[in-house]
C-alpha positions as CSV (number, residue, x, y, z in Angstrom):
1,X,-23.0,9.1,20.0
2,X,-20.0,9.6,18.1
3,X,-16.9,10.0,20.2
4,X,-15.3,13.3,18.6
5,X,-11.5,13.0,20.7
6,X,-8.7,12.1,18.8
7,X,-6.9,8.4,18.2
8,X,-4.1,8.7,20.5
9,X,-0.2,7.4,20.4
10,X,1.0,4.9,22.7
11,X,2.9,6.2,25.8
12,X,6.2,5.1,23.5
13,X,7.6,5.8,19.8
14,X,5.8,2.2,18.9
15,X,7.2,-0.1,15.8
16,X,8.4,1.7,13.1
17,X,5.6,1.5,10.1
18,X,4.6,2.7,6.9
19,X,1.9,4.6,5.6
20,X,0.0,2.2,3.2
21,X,-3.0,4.1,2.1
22,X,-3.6,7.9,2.9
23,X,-7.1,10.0,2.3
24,X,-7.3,13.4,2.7
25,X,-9.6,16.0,2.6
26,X,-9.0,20.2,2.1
27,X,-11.6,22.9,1.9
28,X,-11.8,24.0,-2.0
29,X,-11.2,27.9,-0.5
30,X,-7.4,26.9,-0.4
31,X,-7.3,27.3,-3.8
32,X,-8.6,30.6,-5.2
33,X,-6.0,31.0,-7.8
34,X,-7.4,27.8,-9.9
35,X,-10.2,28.1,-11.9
36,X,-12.2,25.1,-12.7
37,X,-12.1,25.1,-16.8
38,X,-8.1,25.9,-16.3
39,X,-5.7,23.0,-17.9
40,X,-3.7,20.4,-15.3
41,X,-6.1,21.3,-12.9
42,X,-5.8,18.2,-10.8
43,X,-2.5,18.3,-10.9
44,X,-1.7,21.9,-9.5
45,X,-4.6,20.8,-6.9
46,X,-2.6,18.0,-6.2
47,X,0.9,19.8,-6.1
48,X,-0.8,22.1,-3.6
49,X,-1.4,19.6,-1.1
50,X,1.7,17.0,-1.7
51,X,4.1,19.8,-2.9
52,X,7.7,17.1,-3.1
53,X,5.3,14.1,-4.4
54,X,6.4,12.4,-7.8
55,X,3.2,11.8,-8.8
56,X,1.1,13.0,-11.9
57,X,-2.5,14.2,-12.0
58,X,-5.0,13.1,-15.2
59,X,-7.0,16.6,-16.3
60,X,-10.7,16.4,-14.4
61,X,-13.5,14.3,-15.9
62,X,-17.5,14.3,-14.8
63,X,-16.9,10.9,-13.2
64,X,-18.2,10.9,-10.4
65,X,-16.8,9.5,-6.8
66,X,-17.8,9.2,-3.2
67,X,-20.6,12.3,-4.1
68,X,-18.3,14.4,-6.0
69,X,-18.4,15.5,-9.5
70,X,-15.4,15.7,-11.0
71,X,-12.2,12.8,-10.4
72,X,-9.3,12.6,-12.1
73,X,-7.0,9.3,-11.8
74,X,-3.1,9.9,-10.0
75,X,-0.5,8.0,-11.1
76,X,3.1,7.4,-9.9
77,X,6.4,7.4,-12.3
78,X,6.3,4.7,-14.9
79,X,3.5,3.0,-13.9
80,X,0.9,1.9,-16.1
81,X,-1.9,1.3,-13.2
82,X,-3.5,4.4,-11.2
83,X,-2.1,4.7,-7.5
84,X,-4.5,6.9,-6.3
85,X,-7.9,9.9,-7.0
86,X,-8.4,12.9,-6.9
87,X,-12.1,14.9,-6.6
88,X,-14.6,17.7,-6.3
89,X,-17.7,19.4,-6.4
90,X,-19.6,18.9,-3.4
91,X,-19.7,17.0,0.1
92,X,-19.0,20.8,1.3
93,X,-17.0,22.3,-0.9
94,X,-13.9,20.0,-0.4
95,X,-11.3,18.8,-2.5
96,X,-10.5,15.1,-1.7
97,X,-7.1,13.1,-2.6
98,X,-6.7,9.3,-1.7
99,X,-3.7,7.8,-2.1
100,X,-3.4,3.8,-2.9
101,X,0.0,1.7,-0.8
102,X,1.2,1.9,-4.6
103,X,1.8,5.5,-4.5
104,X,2.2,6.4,-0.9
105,X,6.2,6.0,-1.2
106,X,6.3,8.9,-3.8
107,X,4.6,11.1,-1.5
108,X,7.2,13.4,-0.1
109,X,8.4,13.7,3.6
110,X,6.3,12.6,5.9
111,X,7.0,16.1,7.9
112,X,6.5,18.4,4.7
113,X,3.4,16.5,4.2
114,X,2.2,17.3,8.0
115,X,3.1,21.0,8.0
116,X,1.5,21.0,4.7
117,X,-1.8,19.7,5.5
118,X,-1.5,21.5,8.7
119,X,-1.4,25.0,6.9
120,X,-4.2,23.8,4.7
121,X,-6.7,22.9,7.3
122,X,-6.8,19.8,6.1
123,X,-8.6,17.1,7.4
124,X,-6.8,12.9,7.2
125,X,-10.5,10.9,6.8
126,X,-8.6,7.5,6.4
127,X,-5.0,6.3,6.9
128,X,-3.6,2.8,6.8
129,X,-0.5,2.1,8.7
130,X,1.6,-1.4,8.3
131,X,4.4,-2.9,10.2
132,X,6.4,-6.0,8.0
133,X,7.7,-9.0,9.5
134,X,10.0,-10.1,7.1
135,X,11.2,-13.8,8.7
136,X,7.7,-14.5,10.3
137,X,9.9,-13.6,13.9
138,X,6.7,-11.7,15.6
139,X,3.2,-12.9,13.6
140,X,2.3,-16.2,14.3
141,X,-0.6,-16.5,12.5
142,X,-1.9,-19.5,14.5
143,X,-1.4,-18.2,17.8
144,X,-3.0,-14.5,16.7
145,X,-6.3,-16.6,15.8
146,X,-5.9,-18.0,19.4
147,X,-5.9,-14.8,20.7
148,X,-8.1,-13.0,18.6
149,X,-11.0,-15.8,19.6
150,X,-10.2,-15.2,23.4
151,X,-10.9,-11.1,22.4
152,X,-7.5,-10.2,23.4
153,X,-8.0,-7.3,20.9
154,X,-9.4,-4.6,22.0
155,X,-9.7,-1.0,21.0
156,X,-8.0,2.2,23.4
157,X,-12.0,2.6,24.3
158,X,-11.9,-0.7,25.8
159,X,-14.5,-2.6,23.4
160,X,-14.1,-5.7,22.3
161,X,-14.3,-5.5,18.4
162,X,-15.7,-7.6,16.2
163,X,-13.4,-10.3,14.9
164,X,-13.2,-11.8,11.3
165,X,-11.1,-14.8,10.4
166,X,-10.0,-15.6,7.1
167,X,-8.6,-18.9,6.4
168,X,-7.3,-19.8,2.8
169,X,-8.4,-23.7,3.3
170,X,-4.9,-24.8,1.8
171,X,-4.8,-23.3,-1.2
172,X,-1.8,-21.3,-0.3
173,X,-3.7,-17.9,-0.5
174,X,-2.3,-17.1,2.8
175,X,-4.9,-16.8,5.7
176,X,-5.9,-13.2,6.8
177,X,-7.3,-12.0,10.7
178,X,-9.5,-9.0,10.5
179,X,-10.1,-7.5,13.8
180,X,-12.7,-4.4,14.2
181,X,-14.6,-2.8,11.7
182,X,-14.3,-1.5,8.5
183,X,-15.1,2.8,8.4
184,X,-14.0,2.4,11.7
185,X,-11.0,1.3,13.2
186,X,-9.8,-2.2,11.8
187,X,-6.6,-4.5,12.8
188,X,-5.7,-7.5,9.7
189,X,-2.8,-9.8,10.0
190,X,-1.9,-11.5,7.2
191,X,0.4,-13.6,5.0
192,X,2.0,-11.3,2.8
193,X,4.4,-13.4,1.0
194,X,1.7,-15.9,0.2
195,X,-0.7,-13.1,-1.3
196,X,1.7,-12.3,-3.7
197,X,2.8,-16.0,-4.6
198,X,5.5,-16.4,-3.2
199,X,4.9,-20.1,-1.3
200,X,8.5,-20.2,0.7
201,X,8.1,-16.9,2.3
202,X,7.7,-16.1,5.4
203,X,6.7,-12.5,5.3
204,X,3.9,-11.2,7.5
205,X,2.4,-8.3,7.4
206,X,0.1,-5.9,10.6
207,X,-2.1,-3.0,9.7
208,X,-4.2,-0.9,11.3
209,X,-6.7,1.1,9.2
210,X,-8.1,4.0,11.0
211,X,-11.0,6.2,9.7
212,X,-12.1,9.8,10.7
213,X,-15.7,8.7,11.0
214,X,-15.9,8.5,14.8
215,X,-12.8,9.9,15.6
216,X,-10.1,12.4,14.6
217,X,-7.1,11.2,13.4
218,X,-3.9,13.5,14.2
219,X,-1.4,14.9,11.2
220,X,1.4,13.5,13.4
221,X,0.1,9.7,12.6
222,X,2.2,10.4,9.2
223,X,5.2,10.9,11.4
224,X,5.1,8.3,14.2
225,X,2.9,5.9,12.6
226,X,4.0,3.3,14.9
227,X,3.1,4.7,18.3
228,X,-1.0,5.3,16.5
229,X,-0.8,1.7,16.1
230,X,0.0,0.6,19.5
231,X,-2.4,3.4,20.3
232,X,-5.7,1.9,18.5
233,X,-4.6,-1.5,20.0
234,X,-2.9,-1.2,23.0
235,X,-2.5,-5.3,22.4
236,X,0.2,-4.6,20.1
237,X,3.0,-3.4,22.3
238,X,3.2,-7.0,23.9
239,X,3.4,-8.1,19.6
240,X,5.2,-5.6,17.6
241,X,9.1,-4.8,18.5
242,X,9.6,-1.0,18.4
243,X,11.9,-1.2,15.8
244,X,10.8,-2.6,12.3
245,X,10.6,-2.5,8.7
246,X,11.3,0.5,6.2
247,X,9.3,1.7,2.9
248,X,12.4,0.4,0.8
249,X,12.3,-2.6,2.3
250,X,8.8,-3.3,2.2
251,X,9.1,-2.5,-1.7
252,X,12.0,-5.0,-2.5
253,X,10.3,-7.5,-0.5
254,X,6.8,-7.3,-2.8
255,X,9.5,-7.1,-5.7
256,X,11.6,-10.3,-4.9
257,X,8.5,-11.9,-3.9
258,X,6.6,-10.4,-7.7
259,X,9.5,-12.2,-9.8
260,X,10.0,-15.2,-8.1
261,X,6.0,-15.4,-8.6
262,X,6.2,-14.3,-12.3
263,X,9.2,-16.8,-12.9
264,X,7.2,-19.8,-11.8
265,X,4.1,-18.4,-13.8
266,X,6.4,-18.5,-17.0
267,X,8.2,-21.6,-16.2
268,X,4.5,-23.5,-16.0
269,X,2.6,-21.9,-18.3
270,X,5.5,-21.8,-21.2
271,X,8.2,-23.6,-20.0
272,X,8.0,-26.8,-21.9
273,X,7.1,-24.9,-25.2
274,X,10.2,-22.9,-25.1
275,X,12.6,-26.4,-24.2
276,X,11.0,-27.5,-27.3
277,X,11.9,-24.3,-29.4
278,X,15.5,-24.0,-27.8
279,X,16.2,-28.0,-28.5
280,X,15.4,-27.5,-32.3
281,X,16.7,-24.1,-32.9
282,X,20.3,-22.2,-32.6
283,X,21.1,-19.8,-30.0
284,X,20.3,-16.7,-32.6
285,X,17.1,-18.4,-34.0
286,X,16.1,-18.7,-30.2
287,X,16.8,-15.3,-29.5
288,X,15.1,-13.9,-32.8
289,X,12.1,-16.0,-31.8
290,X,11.8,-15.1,-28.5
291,X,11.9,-11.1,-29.6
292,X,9.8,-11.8,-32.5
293,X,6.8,-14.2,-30.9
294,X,7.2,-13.2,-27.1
295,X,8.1,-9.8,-26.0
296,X,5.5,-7.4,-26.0
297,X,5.8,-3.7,-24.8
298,X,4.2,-2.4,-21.3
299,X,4.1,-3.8,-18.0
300,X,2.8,-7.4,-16.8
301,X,-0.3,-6.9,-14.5
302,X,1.3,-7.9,-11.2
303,X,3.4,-5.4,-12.4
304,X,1.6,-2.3,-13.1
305,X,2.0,-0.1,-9.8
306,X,5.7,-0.6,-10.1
307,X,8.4,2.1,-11.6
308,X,9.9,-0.3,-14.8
309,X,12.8,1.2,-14.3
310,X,12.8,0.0,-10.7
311,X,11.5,-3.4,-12.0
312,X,14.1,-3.5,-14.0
313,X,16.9,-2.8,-11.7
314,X,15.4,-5.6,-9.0
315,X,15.4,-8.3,-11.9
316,X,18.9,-7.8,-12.6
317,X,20.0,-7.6,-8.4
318,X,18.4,-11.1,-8.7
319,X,20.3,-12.2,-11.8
320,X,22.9,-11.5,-10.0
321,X,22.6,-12.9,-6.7
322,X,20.7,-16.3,-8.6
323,X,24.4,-15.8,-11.1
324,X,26.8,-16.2,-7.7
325,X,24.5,-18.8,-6.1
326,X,24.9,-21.0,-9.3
327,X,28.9,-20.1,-8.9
């Protein structure tokens, strides 16, 4: 039988988290003013539901997803990758907008987007909260696997959960614990740093993922994010501290961790052939060769969910910082 009550909040605020992947579903009757052959479509569907969002709708095509007809693709400001989708026609006349971790910090307010959805009669079928551990101070992988093979872990219903262990067998993938189950309710530690190549950090990363399939999942999850996670695994108070990591910090993290990952990927896979070229020519026949034979427009692919403006103002912070270092 499906339990129909609601996930609840732990008895305190909980860690402070971020909302990492968002899915949300509105009945298409909100939205009697649009009709369906009508231009930007998507978009002023979109706009409706995440009215302060900075992000941009594609015009509808008959693609279809999760049983709808029409999708369209969302994507945030300068970037070259789509965060999230948009759809509808069918699976009961809703509209249906999911939101990737790439575009969730363009969203708006977390307490406009409640009231919002709220008005709407909206319904939140999946959410993905995250808490970051920056220095490695509260994850310990090793001792999490312990724990997780003991079934320490268990749900606010008092099951134990299906465990999953990742290991990444040395080859510095990082290693990943997946407790619960997926469509579900579902609790992954991992090694953040390490997924995004960046072999001296310590960053770790807890996220619940909770879906609407069994349960209902409160608008106020946007707001105290945290608390839901302790909630879903009560375990957590004894793990998390109540105070923790922000969505800018979370995004200069990935960022620091993206270029010192891309600067290692240029420095082996061109590295030598550019000593060569900078030995033989001068400094302006190095530049000019560089701008003629190497830079090419758009985004690199680890890039592509990223703002290049904001790309661009992270490389030079690090310029910088590598620039005093040096002095």
């Amino acid at each position: 039988m499906l339990d129909d009550s609601c996930y609840t909040p732990s008895s305190n605020t909980g860690c402070t988290s971020i909302i990492d992947y968002l899915s949300v579903t509105t009945l298409i009757l909100a939205f009697p003013q649009f009709k369906h052959s009508e231009l930007g479509l998507a978009n002023k569907m979109f706009d409706r539901v995440f009215p302060d969002a900075s992000i941009l709708a594609t015009d509808f095509s008959e693609k279809g997803l999760f049983g709808y007809r029409y999708s369209a693709d969302l994507f945030a400001p300068e970037c070259d990758q789509p965060c999230g989708k948009i759809a509808y026609g069918g699976n009961g006349n809703t509209l249906l907008i999911s939101i990737s971790g790439s575009g969730c910090p363009f969203i708006g307010s977390p307490e406009r987007i409640k009231q919002n959805l709220i008005e709407l009669d909206s319904k939140i079928t999946r959410v993905d909260l995250a808490f970051d551990d920056f220095t490695g101070e509260y994850i310990d992988m090793e001792f999490l696997s312990y724990l997780a093979s003991t079934n320490f872990f268990t749900s606010d219903n008092g099951k134990k959960p299906k465990r999953i262990k990742y290991d990444d067998l040395n080859s510095l993938a990082g290693k990943t614990i997946t407790i619960g189950r997926s469509g579900d309710r579902e609790l992954t530690f991992y090694e953040k740093g390490l997924q995004l190549q960046d072999y001296r950090s310590a960053w770790k990363r807890c996220e619940v993922r909770l879906w609407s399939k069994n349960k209902k999942i409160p608008f106020d999850v946007l707001v105290n994010g945290g608390a839901y996670m302790r909630g879903a695994y009560p375990q957590l108070t004894s793990i998390l501290p109540v105070h923790g990591s922000r969505r800018c910090q979370s995004f200069r993290a990935q960022s620091k961790a993206t270029i010192e990952a891309e600067d290692k990927f240029i420095f082996t896979t061109v590295g030598r052939a550019l000593r060569l070229r900078k030995e033989e020519l001068s400094s302006d026949e190095f530049q000019e060769y560089i701008s003629k034979h190497l830079v090419k427009s758009g985004m690199p692919r680890r890039w592509k969910t990223s703002p290049e403006s904001v790309v661009k103002k992270l490389i030079n912070e690090n310029k910088n910082r590598e620039t005093n270092h040096v002095s």
